[in-house]
N, C-alpha and C positions, 0 to 999 in steps of 0.2 A: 480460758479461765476455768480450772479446777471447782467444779459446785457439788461435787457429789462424788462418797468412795463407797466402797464395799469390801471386803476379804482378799478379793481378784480383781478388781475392777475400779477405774477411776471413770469419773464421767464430766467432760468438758465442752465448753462452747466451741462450733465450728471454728475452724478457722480457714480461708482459701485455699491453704495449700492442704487441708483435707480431702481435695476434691479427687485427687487421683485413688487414693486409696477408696475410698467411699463409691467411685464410680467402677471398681474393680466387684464389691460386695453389689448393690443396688444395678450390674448390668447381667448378673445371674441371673436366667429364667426359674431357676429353682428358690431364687431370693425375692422377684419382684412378683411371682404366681401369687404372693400374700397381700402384693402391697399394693396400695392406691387401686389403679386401673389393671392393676394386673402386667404391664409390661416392662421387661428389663429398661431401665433408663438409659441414656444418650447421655455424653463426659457433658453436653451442654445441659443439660437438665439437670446432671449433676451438681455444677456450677451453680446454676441457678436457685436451685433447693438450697446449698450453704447460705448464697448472699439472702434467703427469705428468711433461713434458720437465723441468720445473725439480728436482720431487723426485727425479728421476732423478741429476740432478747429484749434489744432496745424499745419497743411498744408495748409488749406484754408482757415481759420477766419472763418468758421464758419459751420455750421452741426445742426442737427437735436438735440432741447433741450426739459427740462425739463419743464411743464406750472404747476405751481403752485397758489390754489388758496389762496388769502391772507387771508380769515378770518378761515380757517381752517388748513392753514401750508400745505393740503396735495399737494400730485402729482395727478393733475388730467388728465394728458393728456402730449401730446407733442406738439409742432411744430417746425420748423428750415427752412429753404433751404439750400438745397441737391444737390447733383449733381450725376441723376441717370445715372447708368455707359452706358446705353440705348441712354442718351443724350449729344449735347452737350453744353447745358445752364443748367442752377440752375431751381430747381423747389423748388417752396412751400408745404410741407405738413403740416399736422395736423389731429390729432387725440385727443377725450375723451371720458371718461370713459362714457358708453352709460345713467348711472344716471345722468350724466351732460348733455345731447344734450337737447336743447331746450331752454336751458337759453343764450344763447347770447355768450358763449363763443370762438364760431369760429367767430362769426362777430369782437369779440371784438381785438383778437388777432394778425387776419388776417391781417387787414390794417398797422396794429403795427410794423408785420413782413416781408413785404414787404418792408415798408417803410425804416427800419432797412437795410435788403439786397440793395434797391437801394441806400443808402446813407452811411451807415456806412459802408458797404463794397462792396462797390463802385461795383457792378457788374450792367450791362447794360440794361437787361431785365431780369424777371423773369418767368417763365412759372406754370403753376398747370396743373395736367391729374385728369380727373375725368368724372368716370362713367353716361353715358348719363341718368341712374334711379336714381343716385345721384344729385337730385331736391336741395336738401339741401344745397349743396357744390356747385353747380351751383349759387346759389342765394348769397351764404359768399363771391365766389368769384367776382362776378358781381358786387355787392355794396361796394365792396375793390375796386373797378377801373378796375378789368382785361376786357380783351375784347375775344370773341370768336376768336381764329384763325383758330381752323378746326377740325376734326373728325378724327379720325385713328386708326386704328388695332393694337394693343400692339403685343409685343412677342407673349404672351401667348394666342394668336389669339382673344380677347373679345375687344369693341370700347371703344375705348375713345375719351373724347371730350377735346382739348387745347387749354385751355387759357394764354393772356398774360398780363402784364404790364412792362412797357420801364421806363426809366429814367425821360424822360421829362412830365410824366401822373403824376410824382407825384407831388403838388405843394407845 
């Protein structure tokens, strides 16, 4: 299901047969260096992440989706807000296929998906965690409106830096 477009970009709920594409972007070291734990994912993990994305939909309205680019149909990536089980607020992520980084597509999506979580589903503040060498994602999220909140140690002991945005930052 189609919930979210942009200029380039539609953005839709998993769906299974997503999983092959999705495990092609998320089994890049150069993709999963940002994400979660840090390692390229497994086609089962793959799997398993859509069927979480989907019950996500169904419990929480909303979960981690599909980015698709319109002039060529394909899947290029993901983004959603999550709710890592680490936390207790929604985070933003996103991710694309590293042929695509450069072209605009996290700026373009990011502000889209925020705005989506503070308004359509009504949640309060949003959070992003991201890697103090990740310059990139620093900069996608800063020009979205998030603000630095602080620095801190993940689980898996490496720093991250969190950002936020509140309800009232959106206009």
């Amino acid at each position: 299901m189609k919930f979210l477009e942009t200029s380039r970009l539609i953005v839709r709920h998993f769906v299974p047969e997503d999983a092959e594409a999705l495990f092609k972007i998320h089994s890049n070291p150069l993709v999963a260096q940002h994400m979660g734990d840090g390692k390229p994912l497994t086609y089962e993990r793959t799997r398993k992440w859509i069927e979480t994305s989907m019950r996500n939909y169904q419990t929480k309205g909303f979960g981690a989706s599909a980015v698709i680019d319109k002039s060529t149909c394909e899947l290029i990536g993901c983004c959603g807000i999550i709710y890592d089980p680490e936390r207790s607020e929604p985070e933003i992520i996103y991710s694309f296929d590293p042929c695509r980084w450069g072209q605009g597509f996290a700026s373009e999506i990011v502000p889209a998906m925020l705005e989506y979580g503070l308004q359509q589903c009504e949640v309060s503040r949003i959070l992003a965690t991201i890697a103090p060498e990740n310059l990139a994602s620093q900069r996608v999220v800063e020009k979205a409106g998030m603000v630095f909140l602080r620095e801190e140690i993940e689980s898996d002991g490496l720093p991250s830096f969190v950002y936020f945005i509140e309800v009232a930052s959106i206009g």
